[in-house]
PANU-826048 format. One record per residue (C-alpha): residue number from 1; x, y, z. Coordinates in steps of 0.02 Angstrom, whole numbers. Layout:
<rs>
<r pos="NUM" X="X" Y="Y" Z="Z"/>
...
</rs>
This chain:
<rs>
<r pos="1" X="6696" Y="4202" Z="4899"/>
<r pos="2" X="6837" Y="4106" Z="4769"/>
<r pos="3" X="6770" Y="3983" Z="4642"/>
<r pos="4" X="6599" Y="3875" Z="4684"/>
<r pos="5" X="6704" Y="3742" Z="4699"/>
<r pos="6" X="6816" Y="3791" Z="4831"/>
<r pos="7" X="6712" Y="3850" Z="4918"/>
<r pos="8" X="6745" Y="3860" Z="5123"/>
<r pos="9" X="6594" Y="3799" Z="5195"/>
<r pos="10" X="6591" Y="3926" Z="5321"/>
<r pos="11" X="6550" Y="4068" Z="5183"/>
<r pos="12" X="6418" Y="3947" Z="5103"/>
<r pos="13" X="6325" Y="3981" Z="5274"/>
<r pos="14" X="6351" Y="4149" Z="5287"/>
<r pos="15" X="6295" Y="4168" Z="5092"/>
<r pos="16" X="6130" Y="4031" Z="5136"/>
<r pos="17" X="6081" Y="4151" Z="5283"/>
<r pos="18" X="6106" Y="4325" Z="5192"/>
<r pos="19" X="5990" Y="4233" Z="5046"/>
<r pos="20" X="5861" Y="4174" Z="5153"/>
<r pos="21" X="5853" Y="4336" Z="5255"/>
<r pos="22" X="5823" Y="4437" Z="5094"/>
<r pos="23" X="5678" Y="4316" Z="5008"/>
<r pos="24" X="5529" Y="4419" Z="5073"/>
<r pos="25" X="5632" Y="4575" Z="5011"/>
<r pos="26" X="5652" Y="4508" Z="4847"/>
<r pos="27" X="5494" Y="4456" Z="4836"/>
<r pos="28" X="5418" Y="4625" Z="4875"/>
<r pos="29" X="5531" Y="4673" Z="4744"/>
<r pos="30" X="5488" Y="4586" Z="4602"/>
<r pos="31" X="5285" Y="4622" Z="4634"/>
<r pos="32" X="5335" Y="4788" Z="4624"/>
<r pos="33" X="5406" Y="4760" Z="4464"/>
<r pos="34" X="5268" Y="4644" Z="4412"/>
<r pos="35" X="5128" Y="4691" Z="4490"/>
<r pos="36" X="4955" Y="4548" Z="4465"/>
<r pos="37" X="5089" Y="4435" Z="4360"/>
<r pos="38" X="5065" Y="4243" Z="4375"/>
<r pos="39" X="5245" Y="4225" Z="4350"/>
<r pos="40" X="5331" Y="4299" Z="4540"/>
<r pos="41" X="5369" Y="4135" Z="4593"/>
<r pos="42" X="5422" Y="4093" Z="4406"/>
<r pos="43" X="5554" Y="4233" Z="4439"/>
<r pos="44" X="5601" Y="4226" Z="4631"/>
<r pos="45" X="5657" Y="4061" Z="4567"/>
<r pos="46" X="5758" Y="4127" Z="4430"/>
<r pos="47" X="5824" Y="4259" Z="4544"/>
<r pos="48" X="5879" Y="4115" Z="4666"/>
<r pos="49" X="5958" Y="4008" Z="4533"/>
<r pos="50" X="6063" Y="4157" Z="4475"/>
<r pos="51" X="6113" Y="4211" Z="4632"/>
<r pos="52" X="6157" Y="4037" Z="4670"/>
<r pos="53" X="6261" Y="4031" Z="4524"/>
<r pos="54" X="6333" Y="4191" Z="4556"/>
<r pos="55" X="6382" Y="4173" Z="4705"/>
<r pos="56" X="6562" Y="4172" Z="4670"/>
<r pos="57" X="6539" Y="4373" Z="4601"/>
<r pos="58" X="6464" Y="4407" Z="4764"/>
<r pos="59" X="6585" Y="4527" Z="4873"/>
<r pos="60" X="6581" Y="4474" Z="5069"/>
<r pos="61" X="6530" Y="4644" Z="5181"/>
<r pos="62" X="6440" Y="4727" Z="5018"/>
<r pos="63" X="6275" Y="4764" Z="4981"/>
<r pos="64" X="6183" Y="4615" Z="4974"/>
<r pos="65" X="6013" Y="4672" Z="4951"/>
<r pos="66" X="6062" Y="4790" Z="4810"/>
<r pos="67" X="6147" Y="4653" Z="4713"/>
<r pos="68" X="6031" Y="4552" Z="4737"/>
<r pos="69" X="5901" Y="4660" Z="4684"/>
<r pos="70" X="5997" Y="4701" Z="4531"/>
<r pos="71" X="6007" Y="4507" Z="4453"/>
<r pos="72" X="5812" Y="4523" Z="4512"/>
<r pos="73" X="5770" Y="4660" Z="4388"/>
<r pos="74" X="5861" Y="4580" Z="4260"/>
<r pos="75" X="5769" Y="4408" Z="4278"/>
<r pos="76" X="5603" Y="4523" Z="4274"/>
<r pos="77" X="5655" Y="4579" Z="4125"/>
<r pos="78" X="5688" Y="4413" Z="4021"/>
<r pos="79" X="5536" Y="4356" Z="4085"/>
<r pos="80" X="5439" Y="4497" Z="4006"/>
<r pos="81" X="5540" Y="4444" Z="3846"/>
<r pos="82" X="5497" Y="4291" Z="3871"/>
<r pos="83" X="5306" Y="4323" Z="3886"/>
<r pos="84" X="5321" Y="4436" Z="3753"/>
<r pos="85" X="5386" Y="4320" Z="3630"/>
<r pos="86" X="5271" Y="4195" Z="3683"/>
<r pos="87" X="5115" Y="4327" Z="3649"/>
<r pos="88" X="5048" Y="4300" Z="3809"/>
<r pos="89" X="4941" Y="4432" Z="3899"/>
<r pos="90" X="4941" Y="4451" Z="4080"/>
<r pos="91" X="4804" Y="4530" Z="4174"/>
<r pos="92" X="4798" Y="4583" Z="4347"/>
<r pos="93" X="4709" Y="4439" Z="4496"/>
<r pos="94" X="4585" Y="4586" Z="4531"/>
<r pos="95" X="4542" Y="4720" Z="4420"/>
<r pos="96" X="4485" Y="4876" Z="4464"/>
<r pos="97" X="4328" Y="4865" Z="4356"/>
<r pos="98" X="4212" Y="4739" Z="4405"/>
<r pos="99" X="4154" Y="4668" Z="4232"/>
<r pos="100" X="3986" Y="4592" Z="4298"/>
<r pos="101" X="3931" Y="4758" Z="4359"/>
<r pos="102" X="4012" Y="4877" Z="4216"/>
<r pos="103" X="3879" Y="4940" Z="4101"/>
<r pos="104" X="3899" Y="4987" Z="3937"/>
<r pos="105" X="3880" Y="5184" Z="3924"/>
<r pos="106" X="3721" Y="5233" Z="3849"/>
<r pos="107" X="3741" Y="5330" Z="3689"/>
<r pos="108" X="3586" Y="5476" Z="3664"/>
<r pos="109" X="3474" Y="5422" Z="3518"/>
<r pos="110" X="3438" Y="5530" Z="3383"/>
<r pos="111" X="3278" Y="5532" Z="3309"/>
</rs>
């Protein structure tokens, strides 16, 4: 695609459309990388600023999805540094234990 700033408008189209196409694929993606995190849209927007910036690396009539996906797994991963450092925890929207029901197991007495 040459250097950002030359670049032929005609290719900026072309690159717009295959990004736009792919943003429900990416986004699949990155739930499947993160599933019940807060942060997806955090990092579909990372993904797009990177491949945005990138754009330049990107080779016209290759794999677009797989590239894509690549810079996607990477930006998953400095997120999950960044949560780590930041000591966060992240729990799933639904769990699969319903705490308001969950009873504490009853433990035999001993006389």
């Amino acid at each position: 695609m040459g250097s950002p700033e030359a670049d032929d408008p005609g290719d900026l189209q072309a690159y717009v459309k295959l990004m736009t196409e792919h943003q429900g694929n990416l986004r699949a993606f990155i739930i499947s990388l993160m599933p019940g995190s807060p942060d997806v849209a955090d990092v579909l927007q990372e993904t797009n600023a990177a491949l945005w910036q990138k754009r330049a690396k990107f080779e016209p009539g290759s794999n677009f999805i797989a590239w894509s996906f690549q810079i996607a797994r990477y930006e998953v991963r400095r997120q999950r540094d960044r949560t780590k450092r930041l000591g966060r925890l992240v729990f799933p929207k639904r769990s699969s234990i319903s705490w308001r029901k969950w009873k504490r197991p009853r433990t035999p007495r001993t006389s």
